[in-house]
KEDREN-426469 format. One record per residue (C-alpha): residue in three letters; x, y, z. Coordinates in pm, whole numbers, plus 32768, in hexadecimal, padded with zeros to 4 digits. Each point is the difference from the previous one (the first is absolute). Last residue first. Example, Ala and Ser with C-alpha at 12.3 -4.5 7.8 and 13.67 -1.06 7.14 Angstrom:
REM residues 2
<r code="SER" xx="8557" yy="7F96" zz="82CA"/>
<r code="ALA" xx="7F77" yy="7EA8" zz="8042"/>
REM end
This chain:
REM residues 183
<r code="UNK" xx="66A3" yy="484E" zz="BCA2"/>
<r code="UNK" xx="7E77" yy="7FD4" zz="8003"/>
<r code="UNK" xx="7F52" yy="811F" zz="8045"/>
<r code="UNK" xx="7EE5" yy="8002" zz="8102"/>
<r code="UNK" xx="7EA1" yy="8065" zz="7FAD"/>
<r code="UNK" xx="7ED9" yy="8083" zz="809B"/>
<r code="UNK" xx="8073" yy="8026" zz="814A"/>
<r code="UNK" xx="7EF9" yy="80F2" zz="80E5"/>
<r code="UNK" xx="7FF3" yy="8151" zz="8065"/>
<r code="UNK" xx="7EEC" yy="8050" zz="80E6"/>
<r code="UNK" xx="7F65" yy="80DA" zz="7F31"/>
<r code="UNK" xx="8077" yy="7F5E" zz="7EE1"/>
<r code="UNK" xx="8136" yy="7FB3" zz="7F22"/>
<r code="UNK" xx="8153" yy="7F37" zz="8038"/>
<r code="UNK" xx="8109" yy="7F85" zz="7EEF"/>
<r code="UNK" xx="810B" yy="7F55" zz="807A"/>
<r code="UNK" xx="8170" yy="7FE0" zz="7FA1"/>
<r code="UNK" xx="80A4" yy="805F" zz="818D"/>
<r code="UNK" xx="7F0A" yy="8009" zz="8107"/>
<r code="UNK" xx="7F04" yy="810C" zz="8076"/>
<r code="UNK" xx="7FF5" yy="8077" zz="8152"/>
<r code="UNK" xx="7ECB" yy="803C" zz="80BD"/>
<r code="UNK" xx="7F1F" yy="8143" zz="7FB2"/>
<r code="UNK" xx="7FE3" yy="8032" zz="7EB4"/>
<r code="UNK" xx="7E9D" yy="8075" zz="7F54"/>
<r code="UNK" xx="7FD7" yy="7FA4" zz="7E6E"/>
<r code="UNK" xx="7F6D" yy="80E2" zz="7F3E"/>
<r code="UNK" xx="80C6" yy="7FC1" zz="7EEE"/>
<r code="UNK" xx="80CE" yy="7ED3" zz="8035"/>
<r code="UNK" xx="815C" yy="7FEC" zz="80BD"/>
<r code="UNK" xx="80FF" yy="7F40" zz="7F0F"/>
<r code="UNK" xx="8148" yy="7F5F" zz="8092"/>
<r code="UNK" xx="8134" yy="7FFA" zz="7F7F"/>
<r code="UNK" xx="809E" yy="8033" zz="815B"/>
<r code="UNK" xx="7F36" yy="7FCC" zz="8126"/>
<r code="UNK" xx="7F2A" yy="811C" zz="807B"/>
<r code="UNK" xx="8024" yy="8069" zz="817F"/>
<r code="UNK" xx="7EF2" yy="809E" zz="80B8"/>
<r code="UNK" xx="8042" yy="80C6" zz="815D"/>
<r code="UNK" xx="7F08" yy="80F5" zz="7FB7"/>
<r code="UNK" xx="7EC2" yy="7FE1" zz="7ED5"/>
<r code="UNK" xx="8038" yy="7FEE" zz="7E92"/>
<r code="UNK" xx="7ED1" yy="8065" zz="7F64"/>
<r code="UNK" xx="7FBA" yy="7FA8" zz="7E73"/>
<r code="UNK" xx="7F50" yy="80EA" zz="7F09"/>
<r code="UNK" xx="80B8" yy="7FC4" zz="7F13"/>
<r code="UNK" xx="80F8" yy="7EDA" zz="7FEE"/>
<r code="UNK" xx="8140" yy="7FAC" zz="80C5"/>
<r code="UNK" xx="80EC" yy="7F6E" zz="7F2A"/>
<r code="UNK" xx="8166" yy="7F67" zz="80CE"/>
<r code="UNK" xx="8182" yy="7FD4" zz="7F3C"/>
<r code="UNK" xx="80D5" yy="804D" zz="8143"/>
<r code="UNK" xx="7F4A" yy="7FEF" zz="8164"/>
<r code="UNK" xx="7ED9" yy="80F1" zz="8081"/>
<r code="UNK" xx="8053" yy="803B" zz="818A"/>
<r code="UNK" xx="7EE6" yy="80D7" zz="80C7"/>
<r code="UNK" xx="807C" yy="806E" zz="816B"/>
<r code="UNK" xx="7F02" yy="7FEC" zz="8124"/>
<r code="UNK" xx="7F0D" yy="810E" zz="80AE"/>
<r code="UNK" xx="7EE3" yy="7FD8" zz="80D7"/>
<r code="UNK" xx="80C8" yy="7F5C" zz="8126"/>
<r code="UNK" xx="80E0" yy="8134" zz="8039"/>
<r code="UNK" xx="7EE8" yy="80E4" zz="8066"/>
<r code="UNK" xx="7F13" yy="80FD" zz="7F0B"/>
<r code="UNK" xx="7F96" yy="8156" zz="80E1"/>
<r code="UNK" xx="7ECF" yy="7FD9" zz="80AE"/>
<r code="UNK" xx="7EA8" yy="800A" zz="7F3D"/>
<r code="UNK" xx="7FE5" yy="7EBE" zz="7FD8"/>
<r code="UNK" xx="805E" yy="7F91" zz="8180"/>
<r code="UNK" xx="7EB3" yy="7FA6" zz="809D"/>
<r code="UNK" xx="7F70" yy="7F49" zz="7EC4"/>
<r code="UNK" xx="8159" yy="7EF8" zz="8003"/>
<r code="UNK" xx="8078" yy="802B" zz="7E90"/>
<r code="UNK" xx="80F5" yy="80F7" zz="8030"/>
<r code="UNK" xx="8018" yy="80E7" zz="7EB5"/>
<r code="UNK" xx="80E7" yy="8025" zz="7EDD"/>
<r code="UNK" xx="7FDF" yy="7ECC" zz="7FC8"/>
<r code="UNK" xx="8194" yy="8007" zz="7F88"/>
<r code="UNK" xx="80DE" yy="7F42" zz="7EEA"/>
<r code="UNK" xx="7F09" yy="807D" zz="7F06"/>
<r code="UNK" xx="8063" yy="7F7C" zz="7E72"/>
<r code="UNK" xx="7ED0" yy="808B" zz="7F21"/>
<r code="UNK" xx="7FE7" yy="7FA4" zz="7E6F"/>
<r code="UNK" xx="7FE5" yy="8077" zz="7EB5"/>
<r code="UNK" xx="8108" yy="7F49" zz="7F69"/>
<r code="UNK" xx="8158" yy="7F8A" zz="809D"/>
<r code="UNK" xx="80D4" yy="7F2C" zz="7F38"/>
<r code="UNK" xx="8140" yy="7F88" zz="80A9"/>
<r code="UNK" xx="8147" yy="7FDC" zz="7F61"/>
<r code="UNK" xx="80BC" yy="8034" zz="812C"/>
<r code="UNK" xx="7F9C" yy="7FFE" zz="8165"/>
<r code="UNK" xx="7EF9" yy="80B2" zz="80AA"/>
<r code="UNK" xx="803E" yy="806C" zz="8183"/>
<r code="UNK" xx="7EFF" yy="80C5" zz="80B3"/>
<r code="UNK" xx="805E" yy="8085" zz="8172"/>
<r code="UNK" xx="7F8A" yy="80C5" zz="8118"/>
<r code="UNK" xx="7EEB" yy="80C9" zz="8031"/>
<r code="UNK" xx="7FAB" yy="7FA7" zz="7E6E"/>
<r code="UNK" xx="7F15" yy="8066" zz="7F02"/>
<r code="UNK" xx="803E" yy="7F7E" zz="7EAA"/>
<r code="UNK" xx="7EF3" yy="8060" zz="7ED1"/>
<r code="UNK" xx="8047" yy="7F9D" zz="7EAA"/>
<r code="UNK" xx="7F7A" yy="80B9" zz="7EAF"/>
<r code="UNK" xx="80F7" yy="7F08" zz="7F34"/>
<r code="UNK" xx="8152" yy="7F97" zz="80B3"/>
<r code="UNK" xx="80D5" yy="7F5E" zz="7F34"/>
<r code="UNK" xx="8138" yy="7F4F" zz="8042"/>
<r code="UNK" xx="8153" yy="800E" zz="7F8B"/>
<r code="UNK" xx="80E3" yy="801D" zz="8127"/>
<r code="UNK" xx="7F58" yy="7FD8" zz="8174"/>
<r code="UNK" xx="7F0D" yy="80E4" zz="80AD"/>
<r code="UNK" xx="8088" yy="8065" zz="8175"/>
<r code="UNK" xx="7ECC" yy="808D" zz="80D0"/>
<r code="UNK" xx="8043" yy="80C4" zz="812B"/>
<r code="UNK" xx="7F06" yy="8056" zz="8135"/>
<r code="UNK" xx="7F80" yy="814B" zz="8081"/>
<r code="UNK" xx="7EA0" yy="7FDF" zz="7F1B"/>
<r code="UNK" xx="7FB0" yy="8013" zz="7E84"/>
<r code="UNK" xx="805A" yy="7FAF" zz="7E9E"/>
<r code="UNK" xx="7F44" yy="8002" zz="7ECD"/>
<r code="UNK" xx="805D" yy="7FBD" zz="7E9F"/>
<r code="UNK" xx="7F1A" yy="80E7" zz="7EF0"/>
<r code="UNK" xx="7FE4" yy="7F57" zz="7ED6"/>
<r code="UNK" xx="815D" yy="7F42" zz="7F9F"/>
<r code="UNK" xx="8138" yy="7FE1" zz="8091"/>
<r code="UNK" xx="8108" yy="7F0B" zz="7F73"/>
<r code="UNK" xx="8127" yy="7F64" zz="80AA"/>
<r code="UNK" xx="8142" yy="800A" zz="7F40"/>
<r code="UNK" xx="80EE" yy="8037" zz="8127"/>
<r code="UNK" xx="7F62" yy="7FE6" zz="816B"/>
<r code="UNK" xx="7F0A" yy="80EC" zz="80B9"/>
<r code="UNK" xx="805F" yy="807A" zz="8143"/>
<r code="UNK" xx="7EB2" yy="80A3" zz="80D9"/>
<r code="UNK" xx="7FEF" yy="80A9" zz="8161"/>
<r code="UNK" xx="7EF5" yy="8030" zz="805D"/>
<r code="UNK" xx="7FEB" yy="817F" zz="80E3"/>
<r code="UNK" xx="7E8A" yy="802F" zz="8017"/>
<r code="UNK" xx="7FB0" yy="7FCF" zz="7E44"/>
<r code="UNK" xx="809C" yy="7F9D" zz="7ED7"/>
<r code="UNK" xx="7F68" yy="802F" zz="7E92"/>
<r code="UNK" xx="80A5" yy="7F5F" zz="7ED3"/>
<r code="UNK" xx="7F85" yy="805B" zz="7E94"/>
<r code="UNK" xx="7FB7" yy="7F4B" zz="7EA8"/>
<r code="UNK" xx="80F6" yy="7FB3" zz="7F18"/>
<r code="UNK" xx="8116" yy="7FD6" zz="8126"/>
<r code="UNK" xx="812A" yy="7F30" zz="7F5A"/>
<r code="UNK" xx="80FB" yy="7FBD" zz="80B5"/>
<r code="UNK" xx="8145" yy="7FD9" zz="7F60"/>
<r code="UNK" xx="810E" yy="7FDF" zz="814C"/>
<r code="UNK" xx="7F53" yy="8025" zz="8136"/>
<r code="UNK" xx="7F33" yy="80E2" zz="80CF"/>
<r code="UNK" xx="801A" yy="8076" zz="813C"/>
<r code="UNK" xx="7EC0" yy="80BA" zz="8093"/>
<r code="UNK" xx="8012" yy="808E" zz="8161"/>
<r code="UNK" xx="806D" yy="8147" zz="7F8A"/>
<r code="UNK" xx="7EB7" yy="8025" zz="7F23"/>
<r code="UNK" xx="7FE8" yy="8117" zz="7F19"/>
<r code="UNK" xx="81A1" yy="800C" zz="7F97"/>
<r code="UNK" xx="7FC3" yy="7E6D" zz="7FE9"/>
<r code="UNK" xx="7ED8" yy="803A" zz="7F39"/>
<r code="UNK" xx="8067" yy="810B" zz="7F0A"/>
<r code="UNK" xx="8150" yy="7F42" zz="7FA7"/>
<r code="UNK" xx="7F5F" yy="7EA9" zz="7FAC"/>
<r code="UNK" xx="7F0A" yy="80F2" zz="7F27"/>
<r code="UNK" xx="8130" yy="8093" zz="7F43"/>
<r code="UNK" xx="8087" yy="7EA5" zz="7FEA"/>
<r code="UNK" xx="7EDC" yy="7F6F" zz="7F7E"/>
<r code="UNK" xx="7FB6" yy="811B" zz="7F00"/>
<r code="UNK" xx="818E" yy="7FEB" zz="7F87"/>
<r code="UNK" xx="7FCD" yy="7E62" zz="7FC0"/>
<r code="UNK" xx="7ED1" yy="807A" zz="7F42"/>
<r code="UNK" xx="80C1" yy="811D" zz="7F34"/>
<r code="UNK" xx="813B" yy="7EF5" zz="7FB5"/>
<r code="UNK" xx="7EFE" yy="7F05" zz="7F92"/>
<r code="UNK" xx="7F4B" yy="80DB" zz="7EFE"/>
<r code="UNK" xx="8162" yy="8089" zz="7F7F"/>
<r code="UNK" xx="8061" yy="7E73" zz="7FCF"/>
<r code="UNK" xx="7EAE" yy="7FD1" zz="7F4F"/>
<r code="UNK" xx="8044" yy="814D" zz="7F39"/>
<r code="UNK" xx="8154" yy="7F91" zz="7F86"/>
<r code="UNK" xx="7FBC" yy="7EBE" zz="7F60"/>
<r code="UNK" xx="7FCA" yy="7E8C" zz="80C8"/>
<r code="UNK" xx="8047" yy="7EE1" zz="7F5A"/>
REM end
């Protein structure tokens, strides 16, 4: 049973999240935010993203986001000191669990030597998917055009760059399969 000062306690949290929910989304245009969401840390967007966040999800440390693109988080995940930039798009779905890592759906540069220094084209960028229910540990890179398989578990560490499939778990630099769930 809960008495009176653990239902005052809850009513003066849920009234710090929605004060901060309020002081983003008045601070950042571009930022839509959902039903419940809970930022205990902070959000910082930068050049123009454009960011929707779904009910529930959790913020904590400082959560990055950067470039021209849009990234559309899903309802109750958490994203712990993350770091999304995006030219065009980054897609997480539901339930995912996001710690400590990078998500980069760009090079940011050519990669022929003659052209680094021009202006990024088309080819170097490619939209990110995460599906419903996926853990991507510290300190992990998810590189452009990747898409991660529902259920599945990225390791820490662990560098993406080719699709991941459904109930796997994948770590290394390159990522490799180190388990498959059974259904």
């Amino acid at each position: 049973m809960v008495g009176a000062g653990g239902n005052r306690r809850g009513l003066a949290v849920r009234v710090v999240f929605a004060v901060k929910r309020g002081w983003y989304t008045l601070r950042y245009p571009r930022l839509t935010l959902g039903r419940g969401v809970e930022i205990r840390g902070r959000i910082r967007l930068r050049r123009g993203v454009r960011v929707s966040i779904g009910d529930r999800t959790r913020i904590n440390k400082l959560v990055r986001f950067a470039g021209p693109g849009e990234v559309r988080v899903g309802a109750d995940c958490l994203l712990n000191a993350t770091w999304i930039g995006t030219w065009t798009s980054v897609t997480i779905g539901d339930r995912c669990l996001l710690s400590d890592c990078e998500l980069l759906d760009n090079d940011f540069h050519n990669l022929p030597p003659e052209q680094r220094h021009d202006p990024p084209v088309p080819a170097t960028r490619a939209p990110i998917t995460i599906e419903d229910n996926v853990w991507i540990g510290a300190h992990a890179l998810v590189m452009k055009g990747v898409r991660i398989g529902r259920d599945s578990v990225v390791g820490a560490a662990t560098v993406v760059r080719t699709d991941v499939p459904p109930r796997v778990v994948v770590a290394g630099n390159p990522q490799q399969t180190v388990k498959k769930f059974n259904d």
